[in-house]
C-alpha positions, 0 to 999 in steps of 0.5 A: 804735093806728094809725088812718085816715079816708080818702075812696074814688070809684070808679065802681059796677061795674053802672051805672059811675056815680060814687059816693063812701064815707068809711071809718074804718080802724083796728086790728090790720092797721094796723100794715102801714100804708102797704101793706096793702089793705083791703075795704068793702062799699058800695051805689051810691046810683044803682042800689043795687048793693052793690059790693065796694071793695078800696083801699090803706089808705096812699093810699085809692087803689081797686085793685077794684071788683067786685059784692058776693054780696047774700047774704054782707051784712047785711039792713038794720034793720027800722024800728020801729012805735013 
């Protein structure tokens, strides 16, 4: 199985400042490599927004990025009292 780590910048579609991810890709649509597209949901560490990344899986070029619908991504953990 095909696997890949690429850094992503892109600029945070609320407050269009920059920001940076690194994404691990790997499995079934992988085999498409270099021309498949993939998505990741990633908060600007500036003002929080959660934005949507689509970027091409061959050159970990941003194609998109747009606002996140908040109520599609997981809650964060809840930290433990112990």
């Amino acid at each position: 199985m095909r696997e890949i780590i690429l850094e992503l910048c892109f600029a945070c579609c609320e407050c269009e400042k920059q920001a940076g991810a690194t994404v691990h890709c790997c499995g079934k649509g992988m085999k498409e490599w270099p021309r498949s597209y993939a998505a990741a949901h990633i908060r600007c560490p500036h003002c929080g927004t959660a934005n949507t990344i689509v970027f091409s899986v061959g050159s970990g070029r941003v194609a998109q990025v747009s606002p996140t619908d908040e109520s599609r991504l997981p809650r964060p953990p809840v930290p433990s009292r112990n």
